[in-house]
C-alpha positions, 0 to 999 in steps of 0.5 A: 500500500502505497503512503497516500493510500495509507493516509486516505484510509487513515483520514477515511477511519477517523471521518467514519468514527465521526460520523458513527450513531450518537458521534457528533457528525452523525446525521442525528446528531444534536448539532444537524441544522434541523434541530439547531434551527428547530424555532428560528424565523430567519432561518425558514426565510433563509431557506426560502432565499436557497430555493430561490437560489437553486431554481435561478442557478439554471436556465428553466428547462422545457415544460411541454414535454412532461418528461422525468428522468430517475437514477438507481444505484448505490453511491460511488457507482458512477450514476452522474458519468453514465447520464453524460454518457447516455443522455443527450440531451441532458440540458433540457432537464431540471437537475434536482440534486441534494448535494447541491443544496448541501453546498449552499447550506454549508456555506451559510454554516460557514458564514455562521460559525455554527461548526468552527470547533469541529472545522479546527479538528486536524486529521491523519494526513495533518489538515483539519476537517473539509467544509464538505466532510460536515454533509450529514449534518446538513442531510435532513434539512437539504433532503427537505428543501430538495423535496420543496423544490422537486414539488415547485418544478413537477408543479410547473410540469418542466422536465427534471431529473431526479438524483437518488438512489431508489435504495428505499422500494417506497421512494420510487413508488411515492416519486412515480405517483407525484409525477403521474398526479402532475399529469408527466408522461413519460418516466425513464429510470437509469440504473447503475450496478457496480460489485460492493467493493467497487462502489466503495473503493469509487467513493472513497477516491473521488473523496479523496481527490477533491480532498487533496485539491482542497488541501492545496487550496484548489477547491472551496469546500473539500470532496463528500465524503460517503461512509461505507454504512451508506454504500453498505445499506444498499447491499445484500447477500454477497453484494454481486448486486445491489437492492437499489437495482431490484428496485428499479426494476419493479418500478416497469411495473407501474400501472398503464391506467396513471397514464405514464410510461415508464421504462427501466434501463440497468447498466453494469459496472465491472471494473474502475473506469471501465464502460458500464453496459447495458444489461436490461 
């Protein structure tokens, strides 16, 4: 193993203790911004100012088309380079991501101060904890604003594209009835299968990349750092394929009489950097 890869594993072992049940970056922790912000005003006008912030930060995609696209697949399985690689024509739908709402919320606890004690903790490789590496405390507050704003945008029927994992069986289903009640027509699921191992060695470097350019000062905020229990959580079995796949697929069978097309499509990932292909 080489030294860099040492201390990747090293600062990965001291985030995962962090980030563990009842640990104080938990996503339950007493310090996540829902809880801290439990009874304040000013922070529900401030979240108000982040939807506003993320529907301005796009072109307003087309609306006639009343088209939905979905992806499946456990983190790190490389969900966001295969839509570059299969839809083309990927600027003409809302991207409707929670990580992108995480950013803003992180920068407004920045400006804050509310994390400055935890931001000063110096990890194995001698820097302190990255901006970004706080994203479970941030989880719940940006999973509801990212709600908030799917609902603005199938409201005004534009076509979007919806960020996930379909790990839970209930959120595909729920999903599929919002779109059907906003009279869409056509859903297209995008699923990404990579082995266990594989998704977390890709997790674990890309978190690890943008933390080293964020170490020399080339990035703002740091890589989003995925502890395995969330790649784990997707899995059973031997981990060959994940449940957020079995998912996906069920959801082809959505009933004709809501009036919405749905096709399912699965891609597999068997190696690094290798093509995904197609295998439904």
């Amino acid at each position: 193993m080489s030294d860099s890869s040492s201390r990747r594993d090293a600062v990965a072992a001291q985030l995962d203790a962090l980030f563990a049940p009842d640990a104080p970056c938990s996503t339950d922790s007493p310090r996540n911004t829902t809880l801290l912000y439990a009874t304040s005003v000013r922070r529900r006008v401030f979240r108000k100012t982040v939807i506003d912030r993320y529907l301005d930060s796009a072109p307003t995609p087309p609306r006639e088309g009343r088209s939905a696209l979905i992806t499946a697949g456990p983190p790190g399985a490389g969900k966001s380079t295969l839509l570059s690689q299969q839809i083309a024509d990927l600027q003409d739908y809302r991207r409707l991501d929670a990580d992108e709402v995480k950013d803003y919320l992180i920068r407004q606890a920045l400006d804050d101060g509310i994390y400055d004690d935890l931001l000063e903790h110096r990890l194995a490789d001698g820097h302190p904890i990255a901006p970004r590496e706080l994203a479970a405390l941030v989880h719940h507050e940006s999973t509801a604003l990212i709600d908030q704003i799917r609902r603005i945008c199938t409201d005004r029927q534009e076509n979007v594209l919806i960020e996930g994992t379909l790990r839970w069986p209930d959120h595909g289903r729920r999903l599929l009835a919002e779109l059907a009640a906003a009279d869409y027509t056509s859903v297209r699921i995008l699923g990404v299968e990579v082995p266990r191992a594989l998704a977390h060695e890709q997790a674990v470097q890309r978190w690890w990349t943008v933390r080293q350019q964020w170490t020399r000062g080339q990035h703002g905020l740091g890589g989003r750092y995925t502890p395995p229990a969330a790649i784990d959580s997707c899995y059973t079995g031997d981990g060959a394929q994940s449940i957020c796949a079995d998912n996906a697929a069920a959801l082809s069978r959505y009933p004709a009489s809501e009036g919405l097309e749905v096709t399912v499509t699965l891609y597999q990932r068997t190696e690094d950097g290798a093509p995904a292909l197609e295998i439904t």
